[in-house]
N, CA and C atoms of all chains as a GROMACS GRO file, in nm:
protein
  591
    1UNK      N    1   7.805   4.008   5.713
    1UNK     CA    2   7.758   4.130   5.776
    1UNK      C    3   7.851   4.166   5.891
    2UNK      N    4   7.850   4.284   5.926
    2UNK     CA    5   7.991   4.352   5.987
    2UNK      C    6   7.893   4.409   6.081
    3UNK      N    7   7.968   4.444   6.223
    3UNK     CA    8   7.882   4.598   6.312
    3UNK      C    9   7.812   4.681   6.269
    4UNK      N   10   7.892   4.712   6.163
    4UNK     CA   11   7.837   4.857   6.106
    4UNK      C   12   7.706   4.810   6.040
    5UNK      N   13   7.703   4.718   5.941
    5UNK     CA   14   7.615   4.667   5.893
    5UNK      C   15   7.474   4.677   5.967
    6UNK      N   16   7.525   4.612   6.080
    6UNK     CA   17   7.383   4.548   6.166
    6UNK      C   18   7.339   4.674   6.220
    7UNK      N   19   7.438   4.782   6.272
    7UNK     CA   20   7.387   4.906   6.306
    7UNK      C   21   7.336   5.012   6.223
    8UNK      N   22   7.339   4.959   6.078
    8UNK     CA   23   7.239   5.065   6.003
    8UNK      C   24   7.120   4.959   5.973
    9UNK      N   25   7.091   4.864   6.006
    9UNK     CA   26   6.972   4.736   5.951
    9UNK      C   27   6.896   4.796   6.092
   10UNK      N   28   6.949   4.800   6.218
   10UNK     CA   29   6.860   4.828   6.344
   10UNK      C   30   6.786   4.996   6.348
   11UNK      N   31   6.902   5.076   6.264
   11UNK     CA   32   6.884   5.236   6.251
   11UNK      C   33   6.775   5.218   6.160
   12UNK      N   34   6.744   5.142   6.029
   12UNK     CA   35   6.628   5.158   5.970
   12UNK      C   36   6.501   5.097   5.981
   13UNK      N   37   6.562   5.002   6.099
   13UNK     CA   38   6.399   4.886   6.119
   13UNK      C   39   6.311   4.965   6.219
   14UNK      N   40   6.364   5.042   6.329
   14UNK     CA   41   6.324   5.085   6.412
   14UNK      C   42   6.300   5.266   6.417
   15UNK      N   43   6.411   5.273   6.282
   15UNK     CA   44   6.357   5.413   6.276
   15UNK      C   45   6.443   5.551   6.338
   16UNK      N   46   6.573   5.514   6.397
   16UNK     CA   47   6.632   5.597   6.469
   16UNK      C   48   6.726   5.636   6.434
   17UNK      N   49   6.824   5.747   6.487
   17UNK     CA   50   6.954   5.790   6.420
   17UNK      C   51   7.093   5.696   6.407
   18UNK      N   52   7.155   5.693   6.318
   18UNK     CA   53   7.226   5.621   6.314
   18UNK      C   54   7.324   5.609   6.454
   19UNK      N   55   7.383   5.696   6.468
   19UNK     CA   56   7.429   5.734   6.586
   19UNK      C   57   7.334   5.690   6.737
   20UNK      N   58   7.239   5.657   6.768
   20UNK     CA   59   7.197   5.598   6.853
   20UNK      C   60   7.140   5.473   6.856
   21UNK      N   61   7.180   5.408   6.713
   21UNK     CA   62   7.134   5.270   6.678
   21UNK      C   63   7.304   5.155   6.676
   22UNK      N   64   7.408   5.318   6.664
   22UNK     CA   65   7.486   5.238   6.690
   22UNK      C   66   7.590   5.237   6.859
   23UNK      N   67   7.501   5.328   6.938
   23UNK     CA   68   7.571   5.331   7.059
   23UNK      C   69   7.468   5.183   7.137
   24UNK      N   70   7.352   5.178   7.074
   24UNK     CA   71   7.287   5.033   7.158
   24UNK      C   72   7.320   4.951   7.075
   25UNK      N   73   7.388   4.903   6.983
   25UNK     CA   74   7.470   4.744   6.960
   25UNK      C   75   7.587   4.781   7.028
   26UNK      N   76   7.678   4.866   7.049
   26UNK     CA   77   7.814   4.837   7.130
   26UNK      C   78   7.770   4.825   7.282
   27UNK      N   79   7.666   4.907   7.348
   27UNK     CA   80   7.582   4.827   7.431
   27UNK      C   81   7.591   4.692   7.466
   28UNK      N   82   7.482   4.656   7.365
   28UNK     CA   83   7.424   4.528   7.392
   28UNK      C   84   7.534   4.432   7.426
   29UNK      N   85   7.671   4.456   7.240
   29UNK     CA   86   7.770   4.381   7.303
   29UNK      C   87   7.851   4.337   7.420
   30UNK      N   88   7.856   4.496   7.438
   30UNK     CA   89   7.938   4.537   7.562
   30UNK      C   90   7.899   4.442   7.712
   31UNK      N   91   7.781   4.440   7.702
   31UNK     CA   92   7.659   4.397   7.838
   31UNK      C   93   7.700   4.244   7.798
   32UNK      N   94   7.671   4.195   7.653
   32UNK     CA   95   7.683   4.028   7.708
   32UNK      C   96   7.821   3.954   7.673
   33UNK      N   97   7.972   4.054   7.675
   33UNK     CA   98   8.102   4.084   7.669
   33UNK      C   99   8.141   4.050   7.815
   34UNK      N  100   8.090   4.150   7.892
   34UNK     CA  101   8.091   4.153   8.069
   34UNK      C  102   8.034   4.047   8.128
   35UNK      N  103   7.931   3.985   8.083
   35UNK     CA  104   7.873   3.863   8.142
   35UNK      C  105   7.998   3.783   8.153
   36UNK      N  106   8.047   3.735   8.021
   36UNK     CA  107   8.096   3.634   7.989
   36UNK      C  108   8.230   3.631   8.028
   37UNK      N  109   8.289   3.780   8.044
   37UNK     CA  110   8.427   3.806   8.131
   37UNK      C  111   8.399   3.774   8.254
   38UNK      N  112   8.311   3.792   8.360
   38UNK     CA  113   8.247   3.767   8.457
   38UNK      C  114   8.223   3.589   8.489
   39UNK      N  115   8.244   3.494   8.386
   39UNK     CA  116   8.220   3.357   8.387
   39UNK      C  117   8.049   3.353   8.419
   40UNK      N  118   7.943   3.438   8.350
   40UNK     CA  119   7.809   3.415   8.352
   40UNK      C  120   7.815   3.323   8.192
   41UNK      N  121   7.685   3.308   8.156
   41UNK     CA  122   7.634   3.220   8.102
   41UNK      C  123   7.515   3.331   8.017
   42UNK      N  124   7.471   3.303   7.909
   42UNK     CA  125   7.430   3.443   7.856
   42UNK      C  126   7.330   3.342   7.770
   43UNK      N  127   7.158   3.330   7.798
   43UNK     CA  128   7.078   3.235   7.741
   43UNK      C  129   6.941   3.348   7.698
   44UNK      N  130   6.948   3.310   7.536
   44UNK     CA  131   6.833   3.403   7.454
   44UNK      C  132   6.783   3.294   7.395
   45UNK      N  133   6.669   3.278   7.417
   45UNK     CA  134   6.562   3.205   7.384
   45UNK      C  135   6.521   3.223   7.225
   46UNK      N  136   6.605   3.098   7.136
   46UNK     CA  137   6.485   3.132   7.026
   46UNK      C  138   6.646   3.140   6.912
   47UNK      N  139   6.739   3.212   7.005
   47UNK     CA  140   6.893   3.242   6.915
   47UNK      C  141   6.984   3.151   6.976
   48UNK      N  142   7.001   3.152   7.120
   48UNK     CA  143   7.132   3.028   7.135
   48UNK      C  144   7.170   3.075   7.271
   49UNK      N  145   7.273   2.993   7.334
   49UNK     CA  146   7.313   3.046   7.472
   49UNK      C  147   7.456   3.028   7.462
   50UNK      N  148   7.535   3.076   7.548
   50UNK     CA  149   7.668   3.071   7.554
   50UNK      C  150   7.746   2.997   7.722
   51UNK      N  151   7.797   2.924   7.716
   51UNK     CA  152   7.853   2.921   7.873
   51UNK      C  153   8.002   2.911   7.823
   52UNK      N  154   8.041   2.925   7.940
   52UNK     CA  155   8.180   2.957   8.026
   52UNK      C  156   8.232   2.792   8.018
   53UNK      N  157   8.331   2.707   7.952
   53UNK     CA  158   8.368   2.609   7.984
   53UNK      C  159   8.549   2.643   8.006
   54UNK      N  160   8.576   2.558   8.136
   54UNK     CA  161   8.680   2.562   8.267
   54UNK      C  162   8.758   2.428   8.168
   55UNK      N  163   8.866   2.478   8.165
   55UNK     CA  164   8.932   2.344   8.105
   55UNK      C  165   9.054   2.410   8.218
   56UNK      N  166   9.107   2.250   8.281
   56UNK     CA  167   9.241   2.263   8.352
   56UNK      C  168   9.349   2.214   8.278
   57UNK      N  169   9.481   2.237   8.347
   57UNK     CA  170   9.580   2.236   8.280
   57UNK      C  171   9.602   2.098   8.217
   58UNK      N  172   9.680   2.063   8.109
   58UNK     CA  173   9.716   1.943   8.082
   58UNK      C  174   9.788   1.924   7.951
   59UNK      N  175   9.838   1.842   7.958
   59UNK     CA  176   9.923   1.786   7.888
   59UNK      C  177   9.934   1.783   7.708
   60UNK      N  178   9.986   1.868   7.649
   60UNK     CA  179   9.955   1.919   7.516
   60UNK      C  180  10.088   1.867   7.405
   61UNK      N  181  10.066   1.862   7.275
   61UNK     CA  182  10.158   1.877   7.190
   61UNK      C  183  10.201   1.979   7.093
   62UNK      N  184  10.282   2.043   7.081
   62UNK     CA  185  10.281   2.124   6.988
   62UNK      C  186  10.319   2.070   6.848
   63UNK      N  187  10.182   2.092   6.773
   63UNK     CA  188  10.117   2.033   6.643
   63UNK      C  189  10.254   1.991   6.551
   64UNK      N  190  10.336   2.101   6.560
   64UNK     CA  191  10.425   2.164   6.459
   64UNK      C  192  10.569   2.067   6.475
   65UNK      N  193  10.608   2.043   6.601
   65UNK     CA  194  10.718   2.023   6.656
   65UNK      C  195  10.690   1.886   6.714
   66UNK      N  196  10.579   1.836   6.760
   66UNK     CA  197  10.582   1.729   6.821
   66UNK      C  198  10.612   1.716   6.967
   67UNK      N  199  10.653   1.845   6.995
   67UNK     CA  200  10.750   1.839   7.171
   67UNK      C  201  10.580   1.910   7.259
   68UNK      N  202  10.645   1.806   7.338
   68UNK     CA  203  10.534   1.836   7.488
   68UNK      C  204  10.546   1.960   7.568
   69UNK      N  205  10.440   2.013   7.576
   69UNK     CA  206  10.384   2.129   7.648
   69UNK      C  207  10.287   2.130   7.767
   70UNK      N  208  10.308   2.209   7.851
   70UNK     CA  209  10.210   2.215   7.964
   70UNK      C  210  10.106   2.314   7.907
   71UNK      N  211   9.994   2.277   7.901
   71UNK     CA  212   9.867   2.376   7.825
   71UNK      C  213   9.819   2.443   7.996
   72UNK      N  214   9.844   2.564   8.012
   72UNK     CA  215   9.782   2.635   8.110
   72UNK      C  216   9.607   2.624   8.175
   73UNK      N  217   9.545   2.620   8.237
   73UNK     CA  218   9.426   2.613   8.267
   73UNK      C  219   9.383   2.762   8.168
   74UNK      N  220   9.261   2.724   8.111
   74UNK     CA  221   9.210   2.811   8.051
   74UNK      C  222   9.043   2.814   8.050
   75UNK      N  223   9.001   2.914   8.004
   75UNK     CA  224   8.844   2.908   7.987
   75UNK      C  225   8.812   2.953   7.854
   76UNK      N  226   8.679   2.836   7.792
   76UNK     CA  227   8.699   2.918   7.671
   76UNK      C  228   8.484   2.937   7.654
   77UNK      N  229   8.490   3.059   7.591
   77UNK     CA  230   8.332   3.043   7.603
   77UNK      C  231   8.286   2.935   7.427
   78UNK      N  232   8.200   2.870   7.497
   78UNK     CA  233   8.071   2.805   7.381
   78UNK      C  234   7.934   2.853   7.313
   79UNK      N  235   7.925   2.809   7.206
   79UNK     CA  236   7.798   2.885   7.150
   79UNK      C  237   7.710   2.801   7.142
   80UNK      N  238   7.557   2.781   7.192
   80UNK     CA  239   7.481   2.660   7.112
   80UNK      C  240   7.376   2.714   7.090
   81UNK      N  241   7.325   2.663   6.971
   81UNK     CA  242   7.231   2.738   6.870
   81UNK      C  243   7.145   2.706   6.915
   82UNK      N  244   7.034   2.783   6.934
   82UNK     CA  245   6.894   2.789   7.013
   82UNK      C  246   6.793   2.716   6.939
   83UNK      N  247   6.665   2.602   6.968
   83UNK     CA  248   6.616   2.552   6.925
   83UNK      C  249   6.534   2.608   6.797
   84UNK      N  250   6.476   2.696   6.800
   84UNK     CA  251   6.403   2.808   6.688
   84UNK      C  252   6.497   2.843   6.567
   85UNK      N  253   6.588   2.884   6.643
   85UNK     CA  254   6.727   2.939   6.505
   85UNK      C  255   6.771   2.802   6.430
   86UNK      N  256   6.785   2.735   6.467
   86UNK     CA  257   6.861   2.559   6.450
   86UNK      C  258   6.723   2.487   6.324
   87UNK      N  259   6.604   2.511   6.391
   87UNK     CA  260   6.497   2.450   6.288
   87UNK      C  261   6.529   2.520   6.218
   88UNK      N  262   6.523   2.668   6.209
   88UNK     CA  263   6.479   2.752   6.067
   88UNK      C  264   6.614   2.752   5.994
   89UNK      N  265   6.677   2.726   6.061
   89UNK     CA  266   6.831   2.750   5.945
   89UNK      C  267   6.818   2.599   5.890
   90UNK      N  268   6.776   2.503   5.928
   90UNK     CA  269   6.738   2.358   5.880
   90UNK      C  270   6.655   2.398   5.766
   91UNK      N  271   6.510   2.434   5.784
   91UNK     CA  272   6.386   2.441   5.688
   91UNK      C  273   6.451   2.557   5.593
   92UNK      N  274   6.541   2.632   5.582
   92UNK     CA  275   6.517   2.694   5.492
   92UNK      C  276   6.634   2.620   5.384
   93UNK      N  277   6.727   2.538   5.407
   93UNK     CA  278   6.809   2.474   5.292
   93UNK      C  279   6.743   2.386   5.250
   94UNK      N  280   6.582   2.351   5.226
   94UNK     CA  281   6.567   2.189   5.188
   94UNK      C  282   6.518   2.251   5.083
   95UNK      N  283   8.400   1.791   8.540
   95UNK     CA  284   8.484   1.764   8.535
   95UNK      C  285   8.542   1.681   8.460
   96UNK      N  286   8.458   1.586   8.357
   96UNK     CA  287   8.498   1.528   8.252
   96UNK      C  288   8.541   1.571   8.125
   97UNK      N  289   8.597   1.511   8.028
   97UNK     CA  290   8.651   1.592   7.890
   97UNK      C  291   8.795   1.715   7.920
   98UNK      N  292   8.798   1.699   8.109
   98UNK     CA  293   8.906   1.821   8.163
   98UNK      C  294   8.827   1.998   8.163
   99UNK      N  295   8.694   1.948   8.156
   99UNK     CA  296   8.598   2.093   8.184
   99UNK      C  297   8.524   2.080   8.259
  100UNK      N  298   8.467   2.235   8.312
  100UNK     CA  299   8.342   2.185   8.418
  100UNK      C  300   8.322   2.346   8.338
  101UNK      N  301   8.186   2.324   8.348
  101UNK     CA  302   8.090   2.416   8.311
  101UNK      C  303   8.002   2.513   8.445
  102UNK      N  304   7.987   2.632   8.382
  102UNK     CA  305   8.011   2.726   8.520
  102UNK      C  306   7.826   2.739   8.470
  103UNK      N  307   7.737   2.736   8.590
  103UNK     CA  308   7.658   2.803   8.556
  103UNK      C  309   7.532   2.855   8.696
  104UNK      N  310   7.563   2.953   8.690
  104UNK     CA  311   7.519   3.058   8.812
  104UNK      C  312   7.431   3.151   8.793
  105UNK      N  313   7.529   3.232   8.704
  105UNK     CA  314   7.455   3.382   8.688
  105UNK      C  315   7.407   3.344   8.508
  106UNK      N  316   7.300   3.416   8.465
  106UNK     CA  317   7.262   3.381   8.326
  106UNK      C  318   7.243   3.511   8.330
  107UNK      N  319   7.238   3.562   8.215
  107UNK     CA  320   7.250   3.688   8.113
  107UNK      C  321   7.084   3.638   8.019
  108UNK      N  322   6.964   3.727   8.026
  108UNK     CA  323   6.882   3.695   7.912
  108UNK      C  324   6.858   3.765   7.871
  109UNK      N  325   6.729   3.757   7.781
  109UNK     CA  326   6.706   3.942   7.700
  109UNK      C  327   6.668   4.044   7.815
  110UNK      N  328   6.590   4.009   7.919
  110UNK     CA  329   6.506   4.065   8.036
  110UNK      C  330   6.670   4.163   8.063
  111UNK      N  331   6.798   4.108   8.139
  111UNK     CA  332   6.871   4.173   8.161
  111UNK      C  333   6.938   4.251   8.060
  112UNK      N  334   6.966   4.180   7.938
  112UNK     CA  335   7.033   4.318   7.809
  112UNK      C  336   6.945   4.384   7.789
  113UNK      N  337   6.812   4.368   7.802
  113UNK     CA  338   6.730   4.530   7.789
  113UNK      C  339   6.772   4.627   7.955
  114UNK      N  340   6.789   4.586   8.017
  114UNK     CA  341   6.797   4.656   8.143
  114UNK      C  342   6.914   4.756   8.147
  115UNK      N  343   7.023   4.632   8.128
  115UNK     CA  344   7.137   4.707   8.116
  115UNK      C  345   7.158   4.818   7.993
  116UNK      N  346   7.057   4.859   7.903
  116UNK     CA  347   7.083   4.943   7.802
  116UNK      C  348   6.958   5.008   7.838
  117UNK      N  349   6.877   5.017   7.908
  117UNK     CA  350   6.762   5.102   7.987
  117UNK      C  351   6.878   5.204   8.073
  118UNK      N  352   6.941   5.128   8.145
  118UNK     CA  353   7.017   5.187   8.270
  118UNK      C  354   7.136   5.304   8.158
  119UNK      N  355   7.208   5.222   8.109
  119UNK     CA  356   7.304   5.288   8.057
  119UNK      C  357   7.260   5.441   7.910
  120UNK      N  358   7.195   5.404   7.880
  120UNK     CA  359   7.148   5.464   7.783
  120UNK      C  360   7.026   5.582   7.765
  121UNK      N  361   6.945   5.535   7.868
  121UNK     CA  362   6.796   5.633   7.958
  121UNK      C  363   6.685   5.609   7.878
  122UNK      N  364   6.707   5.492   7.827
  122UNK     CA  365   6.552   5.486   7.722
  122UNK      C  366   6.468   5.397   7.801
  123UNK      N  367   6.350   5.382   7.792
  123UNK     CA  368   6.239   5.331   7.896
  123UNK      C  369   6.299   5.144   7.837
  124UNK      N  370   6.249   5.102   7.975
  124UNK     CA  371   6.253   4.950   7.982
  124UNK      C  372   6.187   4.865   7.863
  125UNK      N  373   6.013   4.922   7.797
  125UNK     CA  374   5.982   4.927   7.713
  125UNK      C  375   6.057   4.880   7.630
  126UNK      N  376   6.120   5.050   7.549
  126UNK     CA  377   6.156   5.052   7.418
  126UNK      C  378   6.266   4.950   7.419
  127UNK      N  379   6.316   4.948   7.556
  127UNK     CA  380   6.460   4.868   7.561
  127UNK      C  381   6.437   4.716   7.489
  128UNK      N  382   6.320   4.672   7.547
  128UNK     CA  383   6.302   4.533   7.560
  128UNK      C  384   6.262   4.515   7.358
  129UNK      N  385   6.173   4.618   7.320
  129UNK     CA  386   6.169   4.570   7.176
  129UNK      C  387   6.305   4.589   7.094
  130UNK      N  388   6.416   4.700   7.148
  130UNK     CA  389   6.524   4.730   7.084
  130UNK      C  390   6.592   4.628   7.077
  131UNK      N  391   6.599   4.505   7.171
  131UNK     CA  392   6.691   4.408   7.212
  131UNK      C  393   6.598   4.281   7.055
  132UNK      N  394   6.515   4.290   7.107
  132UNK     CA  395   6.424   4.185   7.025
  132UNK      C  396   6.446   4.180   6.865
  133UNK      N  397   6.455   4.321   6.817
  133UNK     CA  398   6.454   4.378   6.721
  133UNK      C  399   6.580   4.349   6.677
  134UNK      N  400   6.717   4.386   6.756
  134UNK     CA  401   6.842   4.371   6.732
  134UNK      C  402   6.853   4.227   6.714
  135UNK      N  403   6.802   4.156   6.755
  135UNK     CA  404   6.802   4.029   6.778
  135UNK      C  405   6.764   3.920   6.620
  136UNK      N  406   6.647   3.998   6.620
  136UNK     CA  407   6.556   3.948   6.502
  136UNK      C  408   6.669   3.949   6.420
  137UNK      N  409   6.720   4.066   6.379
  137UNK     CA  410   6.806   4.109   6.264
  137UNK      C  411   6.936   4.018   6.251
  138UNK      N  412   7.006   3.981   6.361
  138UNK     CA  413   7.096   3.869   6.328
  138UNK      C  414   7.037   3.763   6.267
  139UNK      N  415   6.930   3.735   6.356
  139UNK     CA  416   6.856   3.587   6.313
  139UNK      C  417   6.827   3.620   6.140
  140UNK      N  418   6.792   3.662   6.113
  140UNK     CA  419   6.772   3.673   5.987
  140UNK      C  420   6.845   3.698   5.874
  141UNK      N  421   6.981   3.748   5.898
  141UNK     CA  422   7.096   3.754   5.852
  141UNK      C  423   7.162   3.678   5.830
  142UNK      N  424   7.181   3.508   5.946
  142UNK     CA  425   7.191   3.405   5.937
  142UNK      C  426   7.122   3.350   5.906
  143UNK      N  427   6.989   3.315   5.894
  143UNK     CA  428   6.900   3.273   5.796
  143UNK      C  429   6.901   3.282   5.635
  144UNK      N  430   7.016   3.398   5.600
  144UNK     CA  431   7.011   3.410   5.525
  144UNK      C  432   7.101   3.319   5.465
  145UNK      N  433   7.176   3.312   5.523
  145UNK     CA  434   7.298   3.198   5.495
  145UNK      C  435   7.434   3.313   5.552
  146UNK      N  436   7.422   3.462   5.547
  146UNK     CA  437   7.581   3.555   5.593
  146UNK      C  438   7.609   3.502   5.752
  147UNK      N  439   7.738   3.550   5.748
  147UNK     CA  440   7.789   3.515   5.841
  147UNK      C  441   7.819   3.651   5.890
  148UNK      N  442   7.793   3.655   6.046
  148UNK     CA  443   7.828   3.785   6.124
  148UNK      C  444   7.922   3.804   6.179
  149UNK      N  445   8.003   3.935   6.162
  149UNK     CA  446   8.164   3.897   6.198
  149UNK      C  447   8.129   4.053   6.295
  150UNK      N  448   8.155   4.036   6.424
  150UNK     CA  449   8.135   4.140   6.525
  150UNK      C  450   8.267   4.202   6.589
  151UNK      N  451   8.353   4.267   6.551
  151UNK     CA  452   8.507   4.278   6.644
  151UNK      C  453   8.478   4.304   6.765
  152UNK      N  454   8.594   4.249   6.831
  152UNK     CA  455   8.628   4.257   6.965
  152UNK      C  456   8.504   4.091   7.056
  153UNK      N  457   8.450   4.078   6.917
  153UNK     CA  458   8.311   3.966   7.028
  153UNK      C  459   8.357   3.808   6.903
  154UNK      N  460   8.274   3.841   6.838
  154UNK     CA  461   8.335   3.655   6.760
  154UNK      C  462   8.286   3.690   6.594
  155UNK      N  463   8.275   3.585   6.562
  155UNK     CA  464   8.229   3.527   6.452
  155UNK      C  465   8.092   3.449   6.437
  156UNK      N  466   7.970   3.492   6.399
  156UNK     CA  467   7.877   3.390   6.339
  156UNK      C  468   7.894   3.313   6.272
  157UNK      N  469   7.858   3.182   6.203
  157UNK     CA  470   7.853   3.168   6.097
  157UNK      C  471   7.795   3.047   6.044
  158UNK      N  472   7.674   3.009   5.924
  158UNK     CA  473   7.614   2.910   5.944
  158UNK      C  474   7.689   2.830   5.872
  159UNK      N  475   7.695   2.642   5.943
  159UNK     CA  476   7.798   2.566   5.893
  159UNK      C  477   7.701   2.442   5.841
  160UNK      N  478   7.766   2.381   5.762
  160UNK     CA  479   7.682   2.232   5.733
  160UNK      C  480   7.786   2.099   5.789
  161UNK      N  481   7.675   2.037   5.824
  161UNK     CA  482   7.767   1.948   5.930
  161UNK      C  483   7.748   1.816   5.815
  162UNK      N  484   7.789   1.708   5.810
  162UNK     CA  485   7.801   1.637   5.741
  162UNK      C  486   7.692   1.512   5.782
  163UNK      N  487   7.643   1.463   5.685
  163UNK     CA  488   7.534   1.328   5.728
  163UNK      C  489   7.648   1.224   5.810
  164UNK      N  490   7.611   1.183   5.877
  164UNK     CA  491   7.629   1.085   6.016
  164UNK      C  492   7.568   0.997   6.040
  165UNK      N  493   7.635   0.880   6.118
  165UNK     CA  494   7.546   0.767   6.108
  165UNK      C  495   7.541   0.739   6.326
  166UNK      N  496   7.397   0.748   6.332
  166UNK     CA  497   7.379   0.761   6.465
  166UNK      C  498   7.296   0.647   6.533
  167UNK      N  499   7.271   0.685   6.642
  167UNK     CA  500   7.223   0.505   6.697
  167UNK      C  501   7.112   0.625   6.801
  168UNK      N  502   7.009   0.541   6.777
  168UNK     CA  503   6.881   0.590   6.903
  168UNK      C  504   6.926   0.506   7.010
  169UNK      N  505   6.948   0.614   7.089
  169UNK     CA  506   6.993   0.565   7.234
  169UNK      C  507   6.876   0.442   7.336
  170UNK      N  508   6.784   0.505   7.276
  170UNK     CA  509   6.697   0.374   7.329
  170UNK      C  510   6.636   0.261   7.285
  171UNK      N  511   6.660   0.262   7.154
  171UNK     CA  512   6.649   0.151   7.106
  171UNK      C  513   6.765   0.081   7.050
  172UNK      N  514   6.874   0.106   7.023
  172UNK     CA  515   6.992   0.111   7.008
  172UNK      C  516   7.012   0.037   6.831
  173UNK      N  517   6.890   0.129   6.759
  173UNK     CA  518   6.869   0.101   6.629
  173UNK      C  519   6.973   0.252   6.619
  174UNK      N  520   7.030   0.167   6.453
  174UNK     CA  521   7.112   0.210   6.340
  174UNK      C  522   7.049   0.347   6.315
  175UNK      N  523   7.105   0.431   6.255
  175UNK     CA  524   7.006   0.545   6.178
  175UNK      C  525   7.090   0.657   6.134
  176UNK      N  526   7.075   0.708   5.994
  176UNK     CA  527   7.166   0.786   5.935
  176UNK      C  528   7.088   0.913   5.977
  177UNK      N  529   7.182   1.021   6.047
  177UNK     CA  530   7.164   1.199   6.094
  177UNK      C  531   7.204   1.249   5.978
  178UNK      N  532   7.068   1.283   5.881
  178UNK     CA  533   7.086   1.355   5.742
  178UNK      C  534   7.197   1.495   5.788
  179UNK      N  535   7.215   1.516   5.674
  179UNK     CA  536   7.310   1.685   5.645
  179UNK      C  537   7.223   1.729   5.737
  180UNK      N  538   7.305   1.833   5.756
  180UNK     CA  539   7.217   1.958   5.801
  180UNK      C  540   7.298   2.072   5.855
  181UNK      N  541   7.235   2.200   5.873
  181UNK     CA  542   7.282   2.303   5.898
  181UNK      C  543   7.285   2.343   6.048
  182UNK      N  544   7.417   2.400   6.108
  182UNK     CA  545   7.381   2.467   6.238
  182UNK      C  546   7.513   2.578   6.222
  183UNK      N  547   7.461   2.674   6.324
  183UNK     CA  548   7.521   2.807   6.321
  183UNK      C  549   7.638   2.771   6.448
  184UNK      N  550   7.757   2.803   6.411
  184UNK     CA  551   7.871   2.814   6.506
  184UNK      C  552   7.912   2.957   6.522
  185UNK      N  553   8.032   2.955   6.629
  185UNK     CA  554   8.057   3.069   6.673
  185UNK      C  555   8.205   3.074   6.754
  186UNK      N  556   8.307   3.154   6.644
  186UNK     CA  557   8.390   3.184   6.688
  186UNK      C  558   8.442   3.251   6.764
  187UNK      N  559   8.472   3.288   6.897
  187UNK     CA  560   8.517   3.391   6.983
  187UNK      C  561   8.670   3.467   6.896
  188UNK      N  562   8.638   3.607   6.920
  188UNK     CA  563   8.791   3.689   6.889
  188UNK      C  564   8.848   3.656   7.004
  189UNK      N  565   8.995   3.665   6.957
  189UNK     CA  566   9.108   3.691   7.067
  189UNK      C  567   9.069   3.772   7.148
  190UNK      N  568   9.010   3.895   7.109
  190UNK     CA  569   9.015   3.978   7.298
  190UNK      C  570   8.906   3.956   7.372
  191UNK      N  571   8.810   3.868   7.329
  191UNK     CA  572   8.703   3.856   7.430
  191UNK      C  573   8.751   3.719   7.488
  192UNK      N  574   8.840   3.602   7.426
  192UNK     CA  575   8.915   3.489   7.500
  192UNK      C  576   9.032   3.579   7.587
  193UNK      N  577   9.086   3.660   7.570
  193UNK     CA  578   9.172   3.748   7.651
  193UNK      C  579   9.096   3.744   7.776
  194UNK      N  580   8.960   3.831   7.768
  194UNK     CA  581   8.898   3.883   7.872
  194UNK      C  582   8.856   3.815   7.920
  195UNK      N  583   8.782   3.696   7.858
  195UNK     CA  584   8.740   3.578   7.950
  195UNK      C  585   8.884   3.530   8.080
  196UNK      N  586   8.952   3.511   8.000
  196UNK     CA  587   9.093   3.432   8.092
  196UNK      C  588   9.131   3.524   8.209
  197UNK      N  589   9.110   3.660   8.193
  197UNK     CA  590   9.209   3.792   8.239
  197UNK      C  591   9.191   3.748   8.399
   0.00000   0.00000   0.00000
């Protein structure tokens, strides 16, 4: 499933024009996009939370070549699947 | 500071605030906001439930993965014990939202 996708599934669940079902998912994105540029932490109960993990610089290989690299300090965001989503994606493969 | 990370956590983002921020931006009552978010919400969940994977540009990748049976130890009893298969949903970040994170 694609943007577009999800923005005609929200345009028909709820009933509204396409065009304003798809300016509130670039919204929504947009809003928890900025959190996470911001180094917030973005927690939905039920789907999963995301944080901000700080990795400092250090000492790397390049896979390809074998030769040593300085890996820059970076941040990279995490996803963890929310307790509710995690059971049901469990119960429904058995 | 271990693993070479430290984990930031201050400000949290929940549904209470993504309905707000699309109340504010958009002019629809706090209300409708809060079921619009729920609703939007539902619909991934269930999309991944389904087994699809959600591919969002400019934000990441959904996608539900099967992790492999494992053999694990109860930390408090420090008995043996095989962690059957099982499923959990990962999530790839796009390049421009790791851009924007770093910027």
């Amino acid at each position: 499933m694609n943007k577009s996708e999800l923005i005609e599934a929200l345009a028909q669940e709820i009933n509204i024009p396409h065009r304003e079902a798809s300016a509130i998912t670039t919204t929504i994105i947009e809003t928890m996009t900025e959190a996470l540029a911001r180094g917030e932490s973005i927690e939905i109960r039920g789907f999963g939370s995301f944080i901000i993990k700080k990795y400092n610089s250090y000492e790397g290989r390049n896979p390809k070549t074998g030769k040593k690299i300085l890996v820059k300090p970076k941040k990279l965001p995490f996803f963890k699947v929310g307790k509710d989503l995690r059971e049901k994606v469990n119960a429904n493969k058995k | 500071m271990n693993d070479g990370y430290t984990n930031t956590k201050h400000n949290n983002l929940t549904r209470r605030e993504i309905a707000e921020s699309l109340s504010n931006r958009l002019g629809y009552s706090q209300s409708s906001c809060a079921l619009i978010v729920d609703s939007f919400l539902d619909n991934m969940k269930q999309t991944l439930l389904g087994g699809e994977t959600i591919k969002l540009v400019h934000f990441g990748t959904f996608t539900v993965r099967d992790k492999a049976p494992r053999k694990g130890r109860n930390p408090r009893t420090g008995e043996t014990i095989t962690i059957k298969k099982r499923q959990t949903v990962s999530f790839r970040p796009s390049k421009k939202l790791r851009e924007l994170i770093n910027k």
